[in-house]
C-alpha positions, 0 to 999 in steps of 0.5 A, a space after each residue: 838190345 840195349 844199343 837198339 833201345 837207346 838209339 831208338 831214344 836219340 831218334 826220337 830225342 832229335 825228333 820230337 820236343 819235350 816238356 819242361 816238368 818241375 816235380 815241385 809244383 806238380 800237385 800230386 792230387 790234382 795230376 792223379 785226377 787229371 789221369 782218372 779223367 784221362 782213362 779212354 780219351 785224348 788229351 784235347 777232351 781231358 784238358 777240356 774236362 779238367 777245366 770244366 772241374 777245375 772252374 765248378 770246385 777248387 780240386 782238393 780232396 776235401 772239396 771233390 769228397 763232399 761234391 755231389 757226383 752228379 755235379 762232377 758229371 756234368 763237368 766230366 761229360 766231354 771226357 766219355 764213360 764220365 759216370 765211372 769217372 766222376 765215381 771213382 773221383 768223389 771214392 779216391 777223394 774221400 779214401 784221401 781223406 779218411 786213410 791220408 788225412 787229405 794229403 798225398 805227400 806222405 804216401 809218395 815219400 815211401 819207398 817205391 814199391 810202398 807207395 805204389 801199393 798204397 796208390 792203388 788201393 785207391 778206387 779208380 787207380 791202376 798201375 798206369 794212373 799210380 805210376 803216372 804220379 809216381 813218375 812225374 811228382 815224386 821222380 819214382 822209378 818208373 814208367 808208365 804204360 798207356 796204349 801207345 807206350 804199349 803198342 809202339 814197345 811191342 812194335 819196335 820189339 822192347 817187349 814181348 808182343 804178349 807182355 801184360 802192362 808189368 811185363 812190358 814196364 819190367 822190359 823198358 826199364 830194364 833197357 833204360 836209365 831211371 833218369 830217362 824214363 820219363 822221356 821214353 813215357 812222352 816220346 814213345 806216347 809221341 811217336 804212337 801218335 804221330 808216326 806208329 798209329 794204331 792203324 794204318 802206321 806211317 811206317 814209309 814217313 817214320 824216323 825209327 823205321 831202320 830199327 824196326 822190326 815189325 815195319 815190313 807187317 804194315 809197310 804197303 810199299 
């Protein structure tokens, strides 16, 4: 299984380019508020929400705390369910404040399974946002799960196809290297999106189709 795995990440290695991330300036705050805008949207809307908040209040704790949440509304229309997101956002920016003194730095300094408590007792923070910041601000052992992280691990059968979001990170990790977490994260999200879709997967065009065993399932030809 694991020579299956890590082949599989070759492939995908050769295939697709991954960013440059330097965890010294990514701001912990500003990245977990980008992930909460994230829930349920592309990334086109989330860069374009973002934005919009990032030009009407400089994204602290402080300042997103004391906002008026019709005003991060308005910024968040774009993203879709923007009520819930603007709530959770003034909510986790206030419970900086008041439990962290304003400062994510110290949770993510904690050991691993200490600082990820803390993330999610934040409001509006679930195991896919808190290990988001973990992974990619404070180098965590970790890897997030989102819908096509999720999909494609069941499809190439890396988890169970009824494993729960702990069981299929449990199954990644167990088949990975810390040091590559973060690119299974980015390169199975990039192959749920250009290749193993939701619907209608490009099973005759992808790149992993010989180790796949769910192709024949969707494989028309």
């Amino acid at each position: 299984m694991k020579d299956r795995a890590h082949e599989i990440l070759d492939i995908l290695q050769s295939r697709f380019a991954l960013p440059r991330w330097n965890r010294s300036t990514n701001d912990p705050f500003r990245t977990l508020i980008a992930t909460i805008i994230s829930q349920n949207t592309t990334d086109k809307n989330t860069a374009r929400a973002f934005k919009d908040l990032s030009r009407t209040f400089r994204i602290t704790p402080e300042i997103l705390a004391g906002a008026q949440t019709s005003q991060i509304e308005r910024c968040l229309k774009v993203a879709g369910l923007y009520r819930n997101k603007a709530t959770a956002i003034k909510q986790t920016s206030r419970a900086i404040m008041d439990r962290f003194h304003g400062d994510l730095k110290n949770i993510l300094s904690l050991p691993f399974e200490e600082s990820r408590e803390l993330l999610l007792q934040l409001p509006g923070v679930g195991p896919k946002t808190a290990d988001v910041v973990l992974l990619f601000c404070a180098g965590k052992p970790t890897i997030p799960v989102d819908t096509h992280v999720g999909r494609v691990s069941k499809r190439l059968g890396l988890a169970s196809t009824d494993g729960t979001y702990e069981m299929i990170r449990a199954s990644l990790q167990k088949l990975y290297d810390p040091a590559d977490y973060a690119a299974v994260h980015v390169l199975l999200i990039h192959h749920g999106r250009e290749y193993c879709k939701a619907r209608n997967p490009l099973c005759c065009q992808c790149p992993i189709d010989k180790l796949c065993p769910s192709k024949s399932m969707w494989n028309k030809e």
